[in-house]
C-alpha positions, 0 to 999 in steps of 0.5 A: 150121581156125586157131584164135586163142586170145587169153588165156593158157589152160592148155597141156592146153587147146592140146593137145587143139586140136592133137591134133584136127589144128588150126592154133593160134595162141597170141597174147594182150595184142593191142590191139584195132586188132592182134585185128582184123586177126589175125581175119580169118583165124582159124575160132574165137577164144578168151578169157578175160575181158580181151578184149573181144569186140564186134560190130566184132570179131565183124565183122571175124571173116568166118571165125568159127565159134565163140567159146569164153569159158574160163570161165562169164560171157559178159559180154565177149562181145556176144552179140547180135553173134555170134548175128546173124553165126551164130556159135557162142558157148560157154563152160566152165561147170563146170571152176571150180565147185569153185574157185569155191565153196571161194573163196567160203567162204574169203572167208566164213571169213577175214571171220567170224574176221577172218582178214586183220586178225589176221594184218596185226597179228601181223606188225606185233609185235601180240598182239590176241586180244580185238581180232579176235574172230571169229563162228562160221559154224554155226548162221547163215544164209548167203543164195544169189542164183543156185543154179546150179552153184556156188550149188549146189556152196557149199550143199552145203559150207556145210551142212557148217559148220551153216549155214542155207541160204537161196536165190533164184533164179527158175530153180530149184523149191523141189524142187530147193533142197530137195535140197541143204538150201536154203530157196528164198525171195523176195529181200527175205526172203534179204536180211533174214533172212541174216548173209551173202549170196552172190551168183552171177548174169550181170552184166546190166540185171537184175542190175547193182547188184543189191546196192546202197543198197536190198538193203543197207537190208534186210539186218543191219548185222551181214551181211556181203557175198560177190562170186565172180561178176562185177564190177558185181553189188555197187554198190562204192560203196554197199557200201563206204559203209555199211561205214564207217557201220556197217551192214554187218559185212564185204564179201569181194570177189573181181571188181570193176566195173573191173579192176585196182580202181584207185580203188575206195572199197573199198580203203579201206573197213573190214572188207574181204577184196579178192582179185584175181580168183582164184575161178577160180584153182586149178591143177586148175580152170585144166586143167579150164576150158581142156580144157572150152572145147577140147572145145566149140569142137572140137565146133562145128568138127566140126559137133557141138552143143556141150555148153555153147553159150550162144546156140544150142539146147542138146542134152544127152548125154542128148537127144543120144541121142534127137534127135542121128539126128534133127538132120540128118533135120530140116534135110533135111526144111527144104531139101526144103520149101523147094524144094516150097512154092511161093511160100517159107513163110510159116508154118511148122508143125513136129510131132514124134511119137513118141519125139521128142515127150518131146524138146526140140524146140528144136534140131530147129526150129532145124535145119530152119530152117537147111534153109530159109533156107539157100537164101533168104539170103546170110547164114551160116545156122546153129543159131546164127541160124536163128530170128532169121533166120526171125523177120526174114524173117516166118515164123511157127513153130508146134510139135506133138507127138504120141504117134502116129508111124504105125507109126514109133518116131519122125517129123518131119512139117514143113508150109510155107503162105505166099502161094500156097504151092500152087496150090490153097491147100493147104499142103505138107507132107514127113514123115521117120523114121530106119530102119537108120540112115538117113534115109527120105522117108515123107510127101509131102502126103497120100502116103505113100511110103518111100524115102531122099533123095539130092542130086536129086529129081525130083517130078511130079503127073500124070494117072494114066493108062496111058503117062505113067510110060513117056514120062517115062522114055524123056525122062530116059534119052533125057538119060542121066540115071539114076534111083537109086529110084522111088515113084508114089503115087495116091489113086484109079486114073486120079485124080492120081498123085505120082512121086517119083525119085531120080536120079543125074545133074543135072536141066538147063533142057532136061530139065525143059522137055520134062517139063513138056511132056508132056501127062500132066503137071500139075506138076514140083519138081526138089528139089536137096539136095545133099551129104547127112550 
């Protein structure tokens, strides 16, 4: 596998890539026109926040698997692009918390003690005491907009200031801020009641100029305002306008909405920290970000969920455990129904017992999704986009859970109707488990069986009557094709029975047309899985 990483990130980072056994290929300050054309040919892409990624980009990576963003904000990434052309997006989420958090807080002390002003005036032969009087952080109100990991990880240091905690977030119970001392609230009161305000959300439609003209009206004129997160969250203009007016006591400013500022009205503005950029610029964060983007896009490669993918179902290390023997499982049980429906699938029901039914069903949907589209598109097929592509192709998706798993400690049973997905209406239906560590068949419609999948199937209905197994053997080692295992099921003697074999050996048009010739036999799948996990 190639992977171009496209912005300085730490070596640790690099060699983790290589230590996997990659080809990495070190290129950044590539103008657009030179990273499309060195895409091409590359398997992942890493960047920091400089390059952006656009779809023409994402297009022209026909390679791409995964895109991994060193950092937490995706915001240069567009998202939609890469999920419509299955690639994984991920990013590194917690190797800046600290960083971030103790960056915030600086700013927030260099603003309450006037930290800049003091010292610009000591080295011009000043001697100002009165003039930079400072505020004290205990005892005051610091507002959180977004309590993620570093709105969580600032809470826990500001309460050691003796600040009052208030946050905001639609996200978080107030169960959760309480165990970090934090008063969950609505914004406008965060904004009212606050001598400062922080703010940690994603740049989008909902949050760009979140703190503008109208959250300015709301606050103290004495508030000061704090932007860790990302260039655009602050109207720059707004903030550095009622500065100058007096009503506001300060801004720390470390992203801006264009990078370098040039031109920004906060450069002029009074009562203002300006840092380039550096919430994340620590040199422990650096080798931590760049060994967390390593480790997930080394994950995606290896065809391993990652930790930390923003536009694919997440699995826990702890769901992991539960769901991880099952991923494969359910995108078996999707190529299989794809096969077995006759007529495609139109609706498709999903139930999960047992164990997996406290799982998050998302990415076992998701996996058997891929199963089943796989064989319907020409399009790369993934965890990534698998529901985007089912959504556009009509498929109605249903979920189940249940407690009982017949016997098993956990069950996938997927369920397909469409147009005529069977001939007599009903719908088809397969269910499996994992057993000793491997995937086992245990549903067929209304049989029940039990036996493990392999590259080829081949399934009859058929009469039960004396002689029909034995022909249909005889056709099949007449053809010197193997059978591996074999199931018959019926639901009543001489009543229509199922035979379901595993073969070693490929199913041709000869083969089939003499099986569905013989006189016993009502219907024939021949299921082609091919190479299972």
């Amino acid at each position: 596998m190639r992977i171009l990483v496209a912005e300085s990130i730490a070596p640790e980072g690099i060699e983790a890539l290589r230590a996997a056994g990659h080809d990495v290929v070190v290129q950044t300050g590539l103008q657009p026109d030179e990273l499309r054309a060195v895409i091409a040919d590359m398997d992942a892409l890493i960047v920091r926040s400089q390059v952006t990624v656009d779809a023409g980009l994402i297009e022209a990576g026909t390679r791409l698997q995964v895109i991994g963003r060193a950092g937490v904000g995706v915001d240069n990434v567009d998202l939609d692009a890469a999920t419509r052309a299955g690639i994984t997006v991920v990013n590194a989420p917690t190797g800046n918390t600290i960083a971030a958090a103790e960056h915030t807080l600086a700013l927030l002390l260099a603003l309450a003690r006037k930290i800049a002003s003091a010292d610009a005036s000591v080295r011009r032969g000043e001697w100002a005491r009165k003039q930079h009087e400072g505020v004290q952080l205990g005892g005051r109100t610091l507002g959180i907009i977004g309590l993620g990991k570093i709105g969580m990880a600032i809470a826990e240091r500001a309460r050691g200031f003796g600040m009052t905690l208030l946050g905001s977030d639609p996200y978080v119970t107030p169960e959760q801020a309480a165990l970090r001392g934090v008063e969950l609230v609505e914004l406008d009161e965060l904004l009212a009641r606050s001598d400062a305000v922080t703010v940690h959300v994603p740049l989008g439609r909902g949050t760009a100029g979140l703190i503008g003209e109208a959250a300015i009206r709301k606050m103290k004129p004495t508030a000061f305002v704090l932007n860790v997160a990302r260039g655009g969250v602050v109207d720059e203009a707004a903030v550095a306008t009622a500065l100058r007016e007096g009503r506001l006591g300060g801004a720390g400013i470390d992203v801006f909405e264009h990078e370098p500022p040039t031109g920004s009205p906060l450069l002029d503005a009074p009562n203002t920290v300006l840092t380039p950029h550096l919430g994340a610029s620590t040199a422990e964060a650096q080798v931590a970000v760049a060994e967390e983007v390593a480790e997930q896009v080394l994950d995606v490669l290896a065809g391993r969920a990652a930790k930390y993918a923003v536009n694919a179902p997440l699995v826990s290390p702890e769901a992991q455990q539960t769901i991880g023997p099952y991923l494969p499982l359910a995108e078996t049980l999707g190529r299989f129904l794809a096969q077995f429906a006759r007529g495609g699938v139109g609706a498709l029901t999903v139930e999960l017992a047992g164990d997996l039914a406290r799982a998050d069903s998302a990415p076992l949907t998701a996996a058997v999704l891929r199963g089943i589209l796989e064989t319907a598109t020409t399009e790369r097929v993934n965890l990534v986009n698998a529901a985007m592509l089912a959504k556009a192709r009509g498929i109605a998706v249903t979920e189940r859970k249940t407690a009982e798993a017949g016997g098993f400690s956990a069950a996938i049973t997927v369920s397909a109707r469409g147009a005529g997905s069977l001939e007599d209406g009903t719908q088809a239906a397969v269910g499996g488990t994992i057993a000793g560590g491997e995937e086992r068949l245990v549903r067929l419609n209304d049989y029940r069986l039990d036996m493990a999948p392999s590259e080829i199937i081949l399934i009859t209905r058929h009469r039960d009557r004396p002689g029909t197994i034995g022909r249909l053997g005889q056709l099949l080692g007449t053809a010197d094709v193997n059978i591996n295992a074999m199931h018959v099921a019926r639901t009543a003697p001489r009543a229509d029975a199922l035979m379901v074999l595993t073969v070693d050996d490929e199913v041709g048009p000869d083969l089939e047309a003499a099986i569905r010739a013989d006189e016993g036999v009502l219907d024939l799948w021949v299921i082609r899985l091919g190479k299972l996990r």
